[in-house]
C-alpha positions as CSV (number, residue, x, y, z in Angstrom):
1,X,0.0,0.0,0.0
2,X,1.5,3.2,-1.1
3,X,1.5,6.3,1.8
4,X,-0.3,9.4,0.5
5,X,2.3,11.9,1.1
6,X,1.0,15.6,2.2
7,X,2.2,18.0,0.1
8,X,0.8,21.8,-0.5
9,X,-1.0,22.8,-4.0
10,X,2.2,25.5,-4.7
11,X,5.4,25.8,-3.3
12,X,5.1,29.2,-1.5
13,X,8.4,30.7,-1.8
14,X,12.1,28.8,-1.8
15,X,13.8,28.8,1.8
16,X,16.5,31.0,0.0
17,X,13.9,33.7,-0.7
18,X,12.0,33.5,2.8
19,X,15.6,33.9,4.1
20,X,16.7,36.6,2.7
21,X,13.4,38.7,1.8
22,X,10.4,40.1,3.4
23,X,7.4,37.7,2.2
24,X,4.3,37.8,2.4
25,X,1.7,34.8,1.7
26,X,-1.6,35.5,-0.5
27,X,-3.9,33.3,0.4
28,X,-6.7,32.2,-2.0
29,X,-7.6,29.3,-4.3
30,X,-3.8,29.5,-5.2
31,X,-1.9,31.0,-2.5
32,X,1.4,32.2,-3.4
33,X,4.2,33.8,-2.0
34,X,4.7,37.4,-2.5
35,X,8.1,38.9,-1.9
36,X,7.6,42.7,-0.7
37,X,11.3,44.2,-0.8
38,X,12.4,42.7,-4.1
39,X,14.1,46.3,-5.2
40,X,16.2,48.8,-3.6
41,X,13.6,51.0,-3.0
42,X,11.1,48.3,-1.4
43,X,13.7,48.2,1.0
44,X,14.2,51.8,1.8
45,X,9.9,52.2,2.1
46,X,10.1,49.1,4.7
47,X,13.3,50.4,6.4
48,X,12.8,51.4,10.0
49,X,15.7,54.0,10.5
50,X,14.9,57.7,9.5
51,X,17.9,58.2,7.6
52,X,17.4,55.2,5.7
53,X,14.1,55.2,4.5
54,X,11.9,57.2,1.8
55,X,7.9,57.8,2.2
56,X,5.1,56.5,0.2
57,X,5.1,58.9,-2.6
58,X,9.0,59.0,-3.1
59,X,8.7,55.0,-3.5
60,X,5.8,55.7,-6.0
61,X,8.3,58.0,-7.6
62,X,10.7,55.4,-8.0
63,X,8.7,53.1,-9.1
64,X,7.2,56.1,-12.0
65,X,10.8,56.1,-13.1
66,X,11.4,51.8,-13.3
67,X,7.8,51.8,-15.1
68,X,9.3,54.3,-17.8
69,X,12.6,52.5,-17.6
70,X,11.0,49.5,-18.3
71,X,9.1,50.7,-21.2
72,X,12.7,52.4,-22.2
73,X,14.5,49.1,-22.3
74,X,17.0,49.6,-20.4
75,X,15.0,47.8,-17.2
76,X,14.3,44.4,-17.8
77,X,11.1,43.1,-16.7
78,X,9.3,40.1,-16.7
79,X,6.6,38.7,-19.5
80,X,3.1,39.6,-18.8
81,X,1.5,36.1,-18.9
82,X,-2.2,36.9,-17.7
83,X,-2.6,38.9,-21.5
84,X,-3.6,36.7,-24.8
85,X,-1.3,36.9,-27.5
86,X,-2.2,38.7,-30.8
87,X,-0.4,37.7,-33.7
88,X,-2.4,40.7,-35.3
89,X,0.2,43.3,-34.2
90,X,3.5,44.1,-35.5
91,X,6.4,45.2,-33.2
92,X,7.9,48.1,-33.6
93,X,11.5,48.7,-33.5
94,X,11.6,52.1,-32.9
95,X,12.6,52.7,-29.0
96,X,9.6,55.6,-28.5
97,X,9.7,54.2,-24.7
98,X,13.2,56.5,-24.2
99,X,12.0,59.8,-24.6
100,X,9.6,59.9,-21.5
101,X,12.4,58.4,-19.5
102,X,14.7,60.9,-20.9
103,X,11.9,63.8,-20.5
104,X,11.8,62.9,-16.9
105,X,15.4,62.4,-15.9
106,X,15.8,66.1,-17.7
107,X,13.3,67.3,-15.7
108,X,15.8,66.1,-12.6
109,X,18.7,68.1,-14.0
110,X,16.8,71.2,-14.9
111,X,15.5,71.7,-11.1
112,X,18.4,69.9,-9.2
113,X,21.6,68.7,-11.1
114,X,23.1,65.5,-13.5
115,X,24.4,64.5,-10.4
116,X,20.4,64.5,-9.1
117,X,19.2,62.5,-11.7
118,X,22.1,60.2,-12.4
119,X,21.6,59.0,-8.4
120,X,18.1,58.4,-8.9
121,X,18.9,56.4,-11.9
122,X,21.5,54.5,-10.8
123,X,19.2,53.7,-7.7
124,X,15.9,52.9,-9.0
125,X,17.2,50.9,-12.5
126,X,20.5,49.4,-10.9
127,X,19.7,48.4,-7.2
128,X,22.5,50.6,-6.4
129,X,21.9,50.4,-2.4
130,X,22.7,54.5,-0.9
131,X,21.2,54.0,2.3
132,X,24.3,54.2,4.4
133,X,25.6,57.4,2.8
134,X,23.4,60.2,4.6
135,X,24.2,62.8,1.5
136,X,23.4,60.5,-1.4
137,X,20.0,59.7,0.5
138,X,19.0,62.9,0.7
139,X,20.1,63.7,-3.0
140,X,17.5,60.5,-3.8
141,X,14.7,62.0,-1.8
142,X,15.4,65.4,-3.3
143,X,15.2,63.9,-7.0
144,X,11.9,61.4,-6.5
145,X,10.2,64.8,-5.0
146,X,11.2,65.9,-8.3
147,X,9.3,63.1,-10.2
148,X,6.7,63.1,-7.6
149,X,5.7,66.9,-7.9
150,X,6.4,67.3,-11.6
151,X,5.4,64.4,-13.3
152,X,3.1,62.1,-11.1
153,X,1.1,65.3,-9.8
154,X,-0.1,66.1,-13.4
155,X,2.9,68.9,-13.7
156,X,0.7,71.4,-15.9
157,X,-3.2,72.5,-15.3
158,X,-5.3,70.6,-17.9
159,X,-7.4,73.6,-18.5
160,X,-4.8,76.1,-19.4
161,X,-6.0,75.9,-22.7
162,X,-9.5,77.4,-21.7
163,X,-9.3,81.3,-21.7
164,X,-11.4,83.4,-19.0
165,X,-14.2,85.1,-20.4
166,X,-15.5,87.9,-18.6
């Protein structure tokens, strides 16, 4: 007689990842494991020192930037396998994704400096981990206020078209 073994429907995370990550389990039909400080910048939101840390809308900020990065193609991200496949559409080859990364990070220099936005690149894109250096974290929060009050906040009034008539 063979012993039913007990085994869960989904593995729930690697011991590696529980280790060395912050995870948190979603529980449903499926559960699954959910890592919640995958990023440099999941890391500094979670992190309980002052000095250390960013707020909500700097991480949103940051993760603005990796969206447009992404888009750019200089960010890898993973395939989007919830979506159905079209074989209707061609790709195009021209990197159009660059120019509102580049329209931001200019945006970075022109209030702050190319040091500024060259920081908050080299944070956000490349994991590049500031947190002990108490001037380049406060050259990071400086430039995702940047992104934060210019481009995430709408930047420009939506009516300034409309004229006043009196």
């Amino acid at each position: 007689m063979l012993a039913k073994k007990e085994t869960p429907p989904t593995d729930l995370g690697t011991a590696e990842i529980h280790h060395r990550h912050k995870v948190m389990i979603e529980g449903g039909q499926v559960p699954r494991a959910k890592v919640l400080d995958q990023c440099v910048i999941d890391k500094m939101l979670m992190a309980e020192d002052k000095n250390k840390s960013i707020n909500l809308s700097q991480h949103q900020a940051g993760e603005f930037l990796l969206a447009q990065a992404s888009a750019a193609g200089i960010y890898c991200a993973t395939s989007k396998m919830d979506g159905m496949p079209s074989g209707v559409a061609k790709k195009s080859f021209v990197p159009v994704g660059i120019f509102p990364l580049s329209r931001t990070l200019r945006l970075i220099v022109k209030r702050k400096s190319e040091f500024h936005a060259y920081l908050v690149q080299e944070v956000v894109c490349h994991n590049w981990d500031v947190s002990d250096d108490p001037e380049h974290m406060i050259i990071l929060r400086e430039s995702l206020d940047v992104i934060s009050e210019g481009k995430m906040a709408g930047g420009m009034n939506p009516s300034r078209h409309i004229r006043k008539v009196r």
